[in-house]
C-alpha positions in Angstrom: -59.8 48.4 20.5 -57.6 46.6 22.6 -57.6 43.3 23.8 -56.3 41.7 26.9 -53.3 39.0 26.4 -53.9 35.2 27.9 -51.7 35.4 30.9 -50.0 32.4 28.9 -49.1 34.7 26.0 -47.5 37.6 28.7 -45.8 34.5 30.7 -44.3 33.4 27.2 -43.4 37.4 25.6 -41.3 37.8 29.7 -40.2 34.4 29.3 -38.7 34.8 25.7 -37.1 38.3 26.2 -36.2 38.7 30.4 -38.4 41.6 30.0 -40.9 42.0 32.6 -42.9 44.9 31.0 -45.6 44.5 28.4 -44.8 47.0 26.0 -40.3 46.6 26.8 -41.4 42.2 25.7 -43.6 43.5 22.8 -40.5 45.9 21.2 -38.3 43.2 21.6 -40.2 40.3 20.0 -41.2 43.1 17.1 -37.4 44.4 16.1 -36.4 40.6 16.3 -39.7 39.5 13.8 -38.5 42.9 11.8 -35.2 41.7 11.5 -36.1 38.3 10.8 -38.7 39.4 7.4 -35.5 42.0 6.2 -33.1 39.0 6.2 -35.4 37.0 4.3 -36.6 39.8 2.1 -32.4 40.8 1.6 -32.3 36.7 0.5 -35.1 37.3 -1.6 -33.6 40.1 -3.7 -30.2 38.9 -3.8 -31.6 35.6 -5.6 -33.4 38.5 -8.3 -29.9 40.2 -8.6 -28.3 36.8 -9.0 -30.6 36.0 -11.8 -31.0 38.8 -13.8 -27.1 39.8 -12.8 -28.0 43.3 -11.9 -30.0 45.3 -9.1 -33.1 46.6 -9.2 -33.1 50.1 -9.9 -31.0 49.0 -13.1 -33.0 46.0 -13.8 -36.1 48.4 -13.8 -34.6 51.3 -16.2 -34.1 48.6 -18.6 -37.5 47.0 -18.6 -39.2 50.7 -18.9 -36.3 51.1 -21.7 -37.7 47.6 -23.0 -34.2 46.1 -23.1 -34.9 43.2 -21.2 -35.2 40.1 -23.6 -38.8 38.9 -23.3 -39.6 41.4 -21.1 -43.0 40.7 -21.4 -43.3 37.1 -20.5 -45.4 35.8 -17.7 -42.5 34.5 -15.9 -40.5 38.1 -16.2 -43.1 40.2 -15.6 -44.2 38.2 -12.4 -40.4 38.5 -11.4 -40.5 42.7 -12.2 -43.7 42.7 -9.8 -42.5 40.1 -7.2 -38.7 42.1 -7.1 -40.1 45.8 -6.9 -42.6 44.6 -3.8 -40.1 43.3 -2.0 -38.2 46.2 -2.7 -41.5 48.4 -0.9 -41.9 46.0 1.4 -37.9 46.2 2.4 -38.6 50.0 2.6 -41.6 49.9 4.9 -39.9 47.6 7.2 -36.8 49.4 7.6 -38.8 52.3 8.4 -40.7 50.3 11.0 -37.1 49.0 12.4 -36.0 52.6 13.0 -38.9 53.2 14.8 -38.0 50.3 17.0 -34.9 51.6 17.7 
């Protein structure tokens, strides 16, 4: 179901992007929130790459190898699960942004 926007939202979507059309104001005010999460998402796993000095993909094929020291410490094994859902989350959104356009 659909609902109807306050005129004060619509006013404020045309306002923010020049766009007069509903669905033109909405596309816009998605890619820029889009490309606004993958900047902070890119930050996010940067800082991960930083700390473990290594990406992902390499930083996982040593865990499953169990050659990360401690590996299996809360604070490590919250990073391996907060690192590999950003990395899904990264994914999804950069599908979503080439949908955009």
């Amino acid at each position: 179901m659909l609902e109807t926007l306050s005129p004060q939202v619509l006013k404020a979507l045309t306002d923010v992007t020049g766009e007069m059309t509903l669905d033109s104001a909405v596309r816009i005010v998605t890619r820029d929130a889009v490309e606004h999460r993958l900047e902070n998402i890119s930050d996010q796993i940067r800082a991960f790459e930083q700390k473990y000095g290594m990406p992902f993909p390499q930083f996982d094929a040593a865990f499953q190898a169990r050659a990360i020291p401690n590996q299996h410490s809360f604070a490590i094994e919250q990073d391996y699960l907060e690192w590999e859902g950003l990395i899904c989350r990264q994914r999804r959104l950069q599908e979503v942004q080439e949908w955009l356009g």
